[in-house]
N, C-alpha and C positions, 0 to 999 in steps of 0.2 A: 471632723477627725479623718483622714489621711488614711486608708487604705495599708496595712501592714506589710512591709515585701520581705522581712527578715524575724523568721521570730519559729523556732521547734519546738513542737508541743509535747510531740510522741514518738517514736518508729514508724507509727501507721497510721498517725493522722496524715488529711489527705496532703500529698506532694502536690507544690504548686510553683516553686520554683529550686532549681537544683544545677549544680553546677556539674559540670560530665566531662572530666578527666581526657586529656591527650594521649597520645599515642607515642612516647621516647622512653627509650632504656639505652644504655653501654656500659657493659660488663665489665666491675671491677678487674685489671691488669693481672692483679694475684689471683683469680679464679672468686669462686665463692667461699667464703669464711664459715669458719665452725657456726657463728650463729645462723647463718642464711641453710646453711644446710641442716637445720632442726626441722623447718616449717617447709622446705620446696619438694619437691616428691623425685625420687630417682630418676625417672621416667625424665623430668625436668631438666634435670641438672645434665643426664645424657643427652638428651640433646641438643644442649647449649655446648658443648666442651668444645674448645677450641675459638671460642667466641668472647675471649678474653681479650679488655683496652677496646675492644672495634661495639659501634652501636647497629643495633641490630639489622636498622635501614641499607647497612652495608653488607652486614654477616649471612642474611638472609632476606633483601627485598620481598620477597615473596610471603613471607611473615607479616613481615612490616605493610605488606598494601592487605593481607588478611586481618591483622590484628585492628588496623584502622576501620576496613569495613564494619568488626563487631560493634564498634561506638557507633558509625552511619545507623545499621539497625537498632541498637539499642535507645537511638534518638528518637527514630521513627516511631517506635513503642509507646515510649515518656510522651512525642506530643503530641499524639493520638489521643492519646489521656487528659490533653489539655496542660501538661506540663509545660515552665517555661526552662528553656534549656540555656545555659551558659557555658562560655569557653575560656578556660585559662589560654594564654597565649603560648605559643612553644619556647624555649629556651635560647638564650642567645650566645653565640659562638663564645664570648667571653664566659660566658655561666658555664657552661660545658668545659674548657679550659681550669675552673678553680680545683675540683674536686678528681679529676680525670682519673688518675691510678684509682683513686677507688672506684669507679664507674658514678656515672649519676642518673638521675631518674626523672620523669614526669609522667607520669601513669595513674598513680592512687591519689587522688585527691580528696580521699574520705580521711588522708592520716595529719597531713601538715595545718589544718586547721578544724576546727567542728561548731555546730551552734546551739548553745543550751537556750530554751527561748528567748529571749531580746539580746542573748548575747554570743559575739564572733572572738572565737578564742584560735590565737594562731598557737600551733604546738611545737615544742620540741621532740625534734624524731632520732630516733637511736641508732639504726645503722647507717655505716658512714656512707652509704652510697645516695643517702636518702637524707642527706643532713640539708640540702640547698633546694632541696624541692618544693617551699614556698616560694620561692621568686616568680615563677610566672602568675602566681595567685595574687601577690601582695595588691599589685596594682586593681585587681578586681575588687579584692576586700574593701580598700581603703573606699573607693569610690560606693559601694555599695553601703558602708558605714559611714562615710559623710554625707553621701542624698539619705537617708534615711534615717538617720541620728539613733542611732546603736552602738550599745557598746562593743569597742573594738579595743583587745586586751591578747598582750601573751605571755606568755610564762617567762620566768627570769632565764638567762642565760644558763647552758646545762654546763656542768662540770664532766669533760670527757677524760680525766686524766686513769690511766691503771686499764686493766682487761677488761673487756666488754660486760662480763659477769660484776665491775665490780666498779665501777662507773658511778657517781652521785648522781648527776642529773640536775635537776629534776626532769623528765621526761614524760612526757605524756603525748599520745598519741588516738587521731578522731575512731580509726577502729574500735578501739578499746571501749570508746562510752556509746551506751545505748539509755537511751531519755524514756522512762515511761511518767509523765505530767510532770510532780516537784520529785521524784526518784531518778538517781543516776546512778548508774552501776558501770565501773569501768575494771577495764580486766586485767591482768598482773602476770605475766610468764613466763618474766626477763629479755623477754626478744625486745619490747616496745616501753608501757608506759610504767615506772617504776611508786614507790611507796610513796615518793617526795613527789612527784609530780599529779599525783592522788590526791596528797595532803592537802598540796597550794589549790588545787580543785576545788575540794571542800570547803575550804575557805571561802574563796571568793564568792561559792552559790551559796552558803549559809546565808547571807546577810537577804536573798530573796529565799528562805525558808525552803531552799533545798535540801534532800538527804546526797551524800553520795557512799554507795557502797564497793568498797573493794572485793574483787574478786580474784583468787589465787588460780591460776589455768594451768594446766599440763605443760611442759617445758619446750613442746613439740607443735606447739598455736600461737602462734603470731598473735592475734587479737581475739576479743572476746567477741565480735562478731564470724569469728569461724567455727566458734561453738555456740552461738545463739541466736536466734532470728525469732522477734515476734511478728510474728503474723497480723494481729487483729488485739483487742483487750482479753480475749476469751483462748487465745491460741498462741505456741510458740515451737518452733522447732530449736529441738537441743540435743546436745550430745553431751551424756551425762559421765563419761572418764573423762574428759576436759576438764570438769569440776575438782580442783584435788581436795578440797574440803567439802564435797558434797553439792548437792542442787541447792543452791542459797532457799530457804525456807519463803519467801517473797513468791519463786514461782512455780509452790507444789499447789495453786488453787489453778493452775491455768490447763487445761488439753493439753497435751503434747506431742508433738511426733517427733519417735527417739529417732536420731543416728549414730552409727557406728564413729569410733575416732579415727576409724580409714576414711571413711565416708566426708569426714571434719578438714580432714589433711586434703583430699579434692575440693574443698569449698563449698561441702553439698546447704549449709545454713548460711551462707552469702547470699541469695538471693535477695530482691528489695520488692519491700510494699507498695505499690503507691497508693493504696489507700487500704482500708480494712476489709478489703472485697475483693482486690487483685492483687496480684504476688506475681513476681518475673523470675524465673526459674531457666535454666539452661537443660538444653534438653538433654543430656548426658544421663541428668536426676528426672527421668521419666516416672519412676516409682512414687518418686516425691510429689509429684506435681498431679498423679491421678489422686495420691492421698489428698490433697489442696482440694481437688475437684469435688473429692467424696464430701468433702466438709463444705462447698458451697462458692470456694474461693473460683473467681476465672484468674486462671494461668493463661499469662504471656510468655511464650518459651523464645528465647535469645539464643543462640551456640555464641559459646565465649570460649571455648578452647583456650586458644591464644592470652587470654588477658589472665586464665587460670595459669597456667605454665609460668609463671609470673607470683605468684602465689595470691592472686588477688581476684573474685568478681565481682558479680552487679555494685555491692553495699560501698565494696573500694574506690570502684569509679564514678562515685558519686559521692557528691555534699548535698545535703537538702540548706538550703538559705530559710524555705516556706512552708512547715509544714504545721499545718493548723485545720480544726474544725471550722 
């Protein structure tokens, strides 16, 4: 039997192989839209203005050789730890051309695809600057799903037509699901993965005796991973006004360390596990990560600034491909 390279078990089982997100953005021509300005923080959005059509490598080099750096260190962490690291490739001059007025992206690659154990699900993503942000992946996917014979599936074509609020879809997006064993819970806020793109979810992990649970999120959180982070089996940081139907009843057995929904809106439960015993934390969230300490966790502290401003850290700029006991 053949050694596993693709296959998630948990949040926090241990990380062995992970893909780790590039370093491109160019800001939509018309500025930032009603939905991008629910979830980016004022601070953000201030000092991006005037940074409209131009990619940021232009707008602000000095960002751009900063923001790259955070991934150089955030590597160094991961293979320290023994992880194996992976690079989507950067975009090509024609890819940048299709989508332009709206801006496009290569940065989160936790959202254009995700992997429920033995299986690679490429997503449908809802804002328009984020629609072609699989392409530099595909090629990786494919090749990692034909050496390793997984399944490689994605969602049907989304239906964009009408306002952003009002949009079929189906949509679903890797933020949104968090895997604990045969449990998937993904997150609903209208920014990202919708009811239909849930559904077809459920579906398809039914047939290996998965549950999947929807979750309805504050209108103001991008994904359910900026209000959730487990930690361990026994631990999770949450931020409990995120919930608009309350802490799903699943995880009122576990510890918790609350956060505020200001705290949610800076990314403070982005953090990532790499295994049930380390947790990589940015050091902004200093408070958090002595709480981690008090409970036994070692913290690896990263500055991700930059990749926060963006509305996205650690959990975004990663896929795990391998995460298993």
């Amino acid at each position: 039997m053949k050694d596993l390279k693709i296959y998630v078990e948990s949040e926090f089982a241990p990380l062995k192989r992970v893909v780790l997100a590039q370093s491109e953005f160019c800001f939509p021509e018309a500025g930032f839209d009603e939905a991008s300005e629910r979830f980016l923080t004022e601070d953000s959005m201030a000092a991006y203005d005037g940074a409209f059509g131009v990619e940021l490598k232009e707008f602000r080099p000095d960002l751009q050789t900063a923001w790259e750096k955070e991934k150089i260190e955030f590597r160094r962490i991961l293979e320290k730890h023994g992880v194996e690291v992976l690079r989507p490739r950067l975009l090509t001059k024609e890819e940048k051309e299709i989508n332009k007025a709206a801006g496009y992206a290569n940065f989160f690659c936790r959202d254009p695809f995700f992997v429920v154990g033995d299986k690679m699900i490429e997503a449908n993503m809802k804002l328009t600057h984020r629609i072609n942000e699989i392409f530099p992946i595909q090629a990786l996917l494919q090749q990692e799903a034909y050496q390793n014979q997984v399944y490689y599936v994605g969602l049907p074509t989304a239906k964009r037509i009408g306002l952003f609020d009002q949009m079929e879809g189906p949509f679903l997006e890797g933020g949104d699901v968090l895997v604990l064993g045969k449990e998937v819970f993904v997150g609903n806020s209208g920014l990202a993965s919708n009811h239909a793109g849930i559904k077809w979810l459920r579906n398809l992990l039914s047939f290996d005796g998965y549950t999947v649970t929807e979750i309805p999120l504050h209108p103001h959180i991008l994904h359910l991973d900026c209000a959730l982070s487990f930690v361990n089996e026994q631990l999770l940081i949450l931020c409990e006004e995120a919930f608009l139907d309350g802490v799903p009843e699943r995880f009122k057995s576990f510890e918790k360390i609350n956060v505020t929904l200001h705290e949610a809106q800076k990314l403070i439960t982005n953090g990532l596990p790499i295994n049930e015993s380390t947790y990589v934390v940015d050091p902004a969230f200093i408070k958090l990560g002595k709480q981690l300490e008090e409970k036994g966790i070692l913290v690896e502290y990263v500055d991700y600034q930059i990749s926060r401003s963006f509305g996205g850290s650690f959990r975004c700029t990663t896929q795990p491909l391998l995460r298993k006991k």
